[in-house]
C-alpha positions in Angstrom: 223.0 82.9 284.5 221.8 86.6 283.7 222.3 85.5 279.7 221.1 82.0 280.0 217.6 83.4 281.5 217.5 85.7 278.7 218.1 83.0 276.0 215.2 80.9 277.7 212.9 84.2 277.4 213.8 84.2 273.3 213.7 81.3 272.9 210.2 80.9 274.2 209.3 83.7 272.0 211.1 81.9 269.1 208.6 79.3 269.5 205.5 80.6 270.1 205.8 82.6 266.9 206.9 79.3 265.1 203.8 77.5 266.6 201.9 80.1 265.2 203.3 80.3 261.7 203.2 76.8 261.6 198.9 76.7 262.7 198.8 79.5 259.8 200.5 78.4 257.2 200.8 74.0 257.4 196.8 73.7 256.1 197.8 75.7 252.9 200.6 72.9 252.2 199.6 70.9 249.3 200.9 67.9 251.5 198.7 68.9 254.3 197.5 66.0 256.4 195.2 66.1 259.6 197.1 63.4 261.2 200.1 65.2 260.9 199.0 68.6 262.1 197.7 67.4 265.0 200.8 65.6 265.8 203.2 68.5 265.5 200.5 70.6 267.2 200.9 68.3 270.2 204.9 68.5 270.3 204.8 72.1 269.8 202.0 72.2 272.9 204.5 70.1 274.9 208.0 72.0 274.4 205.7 75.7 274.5 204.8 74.5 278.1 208.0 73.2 279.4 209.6 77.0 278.4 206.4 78.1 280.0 206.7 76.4 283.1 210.6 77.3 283.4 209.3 81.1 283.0 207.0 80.5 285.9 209.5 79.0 288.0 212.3 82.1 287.2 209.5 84.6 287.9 208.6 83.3 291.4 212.6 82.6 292.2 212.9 86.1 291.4 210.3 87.0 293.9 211.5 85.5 296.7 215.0 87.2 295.9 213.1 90.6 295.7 214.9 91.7 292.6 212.5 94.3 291.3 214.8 95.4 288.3 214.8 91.9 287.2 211.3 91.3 287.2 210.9 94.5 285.7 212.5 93.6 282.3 211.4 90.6 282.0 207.8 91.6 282.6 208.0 94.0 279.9 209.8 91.8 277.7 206.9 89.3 277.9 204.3 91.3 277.6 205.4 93.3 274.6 206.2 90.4 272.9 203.7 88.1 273.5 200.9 91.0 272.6 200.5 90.0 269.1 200.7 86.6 269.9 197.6 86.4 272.1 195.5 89.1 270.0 196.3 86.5 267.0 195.0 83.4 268.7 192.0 85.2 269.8 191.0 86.5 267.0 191.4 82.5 265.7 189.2 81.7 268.5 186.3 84.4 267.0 186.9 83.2 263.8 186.3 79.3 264.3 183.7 80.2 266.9 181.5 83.0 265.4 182.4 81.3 261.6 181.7 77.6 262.3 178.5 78.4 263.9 177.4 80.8 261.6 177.9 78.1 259.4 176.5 75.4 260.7 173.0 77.6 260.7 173.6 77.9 256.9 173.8 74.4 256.4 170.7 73.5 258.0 168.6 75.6 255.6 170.4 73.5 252.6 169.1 70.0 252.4 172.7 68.2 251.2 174.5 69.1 254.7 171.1 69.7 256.7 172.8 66.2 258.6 176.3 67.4 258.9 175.3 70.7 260.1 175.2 69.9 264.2 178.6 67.7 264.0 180.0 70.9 262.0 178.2 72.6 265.2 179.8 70.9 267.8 183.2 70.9 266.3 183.4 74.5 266.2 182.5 74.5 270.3 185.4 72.1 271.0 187.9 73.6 268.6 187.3 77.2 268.9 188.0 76.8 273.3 191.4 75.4 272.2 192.3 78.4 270.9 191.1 80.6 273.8 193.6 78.3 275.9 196.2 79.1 273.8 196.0 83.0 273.9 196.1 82.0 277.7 199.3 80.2 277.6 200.4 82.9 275.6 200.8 85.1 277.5 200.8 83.4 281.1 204.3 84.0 281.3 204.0 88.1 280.7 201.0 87.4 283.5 202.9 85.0 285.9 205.5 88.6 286.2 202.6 91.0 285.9 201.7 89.2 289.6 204.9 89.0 291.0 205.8 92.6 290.1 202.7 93.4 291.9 203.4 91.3 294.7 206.8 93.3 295.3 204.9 96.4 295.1 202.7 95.2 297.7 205.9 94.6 299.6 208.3 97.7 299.0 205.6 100.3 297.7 203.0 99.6 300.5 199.6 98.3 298.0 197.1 98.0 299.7 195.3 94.4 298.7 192.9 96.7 296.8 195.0 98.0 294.9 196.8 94.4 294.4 193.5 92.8 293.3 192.7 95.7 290.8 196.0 95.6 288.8 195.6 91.4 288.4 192.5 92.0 287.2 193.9 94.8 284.7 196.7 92.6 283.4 194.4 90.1 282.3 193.2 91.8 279.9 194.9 92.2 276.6 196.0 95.3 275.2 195.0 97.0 278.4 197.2 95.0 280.2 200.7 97.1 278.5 199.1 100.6 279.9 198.5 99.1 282.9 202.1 97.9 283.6 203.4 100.7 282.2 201.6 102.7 285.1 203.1 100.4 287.4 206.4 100.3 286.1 207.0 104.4 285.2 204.5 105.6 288.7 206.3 103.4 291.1 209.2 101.9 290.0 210.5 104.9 288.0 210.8 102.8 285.0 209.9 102.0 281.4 209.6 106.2 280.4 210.9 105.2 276.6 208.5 102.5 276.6 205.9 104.8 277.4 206.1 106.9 274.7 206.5 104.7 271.9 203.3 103.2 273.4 201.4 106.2 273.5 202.9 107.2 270.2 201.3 103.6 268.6 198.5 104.6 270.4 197.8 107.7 268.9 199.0 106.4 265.2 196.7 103.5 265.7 193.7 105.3 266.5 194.5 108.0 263.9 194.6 105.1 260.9 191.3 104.0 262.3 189.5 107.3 262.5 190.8 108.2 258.9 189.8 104.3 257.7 186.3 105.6 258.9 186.0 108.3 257.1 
């Protein structure tokens, strides 16, 4: 059972990162068609949220058994690999936001789309929250062990709600969400310590490229 949990867990991975290619790279297709790519965005919605919902179901079942070390690895597994998953779709979400009505304020200054301008509006407000949903999916199932990781420590560490509430509120937020479990994990549970470096490594490599891109 150990093994088939963890082929779920890839394969979830497997296809988010397939989903993603596929939102990337399908409009560049010469055979492109809309009908089509909303079709295949559906199926791939529908089988992403049945992994989803099985990863839910196995984080909560591994709750109620208290198994800590469990829970551990797969919250760490989730939310290292669903990182650039959910940075990608939100920076979609900017993109088609932020673009499409910057846009639409440049078309109404030229007179051939001044009429097509609010539609182009008002598409860019109902596609662009699509997106945001899908960074949300994305990494629900990193989240959905985030809070039952916290809900054990509640339990066998002695959290105050506070301190419960503080930590949710943490791992909702991308990027910041890895150091905080990483605290949780390495302070608490006494786990994660090569994990912790090769973050703070990244860390310090990313901040050094952007310092040096700056000057």
């Amino acid at each position: 059972m150990k093994h088939f949990s963890w082929i779920l867990r890839i394969f979830h991975i497997f296809i988010l990162y397939t989903w993603i290619a596929f939102i990337i790279l399908l409009p560049a297709n010469p055979v492109f068609s809309i009908q089509l790519y909303v079709l295949l965005n559906i199926l791939f919605a529908l089988v992403f949220t049945g992994f989803l919902i099985t990863q839910i179901v196995e984080a909560f079942k591994i709750f109620k058994r208290g198994d800590s070390e469990r829970c551990i690895k797969a919250f760490l597994f989730f939310k290292y690999s669903s990182l650039p998953a959910v940075l990608i779709f939100l920076a979609i979400f900017l993109v088609v936001l932020l673009g499409g009505i910057g846009l639409s304020f440049v078309m109404l200054v030229l007179p051939a789309t001044l009429f097509i301008a609010p539609f182009f509006f008002a598409m860019s407000l109902v596609v662009a929250p699509l997106f945001l949903g899908i960074s949300f999916m994305a990494g629900l199932a990193g989240l959905s062990y985030a809070i039952c990781l916290i809900l054990l420590s509640r339990k066998e560490k002695s959290w105050t709600l506070g301190q419960c509430i503080l930590h949710i509120i943490f791992q909702c937020i991308p990027g910041f969400d890895i150091l905080d479990g990483l605290y949780i994990t390495v302070r608490y549970w006494k786990r994660g310590k090569i994990l912790s470096i090769i973050t703070a490594i990244c860390a310090i490599l990313g901040l050094t490229f952007i310092l040096f891109m700056r000057s």
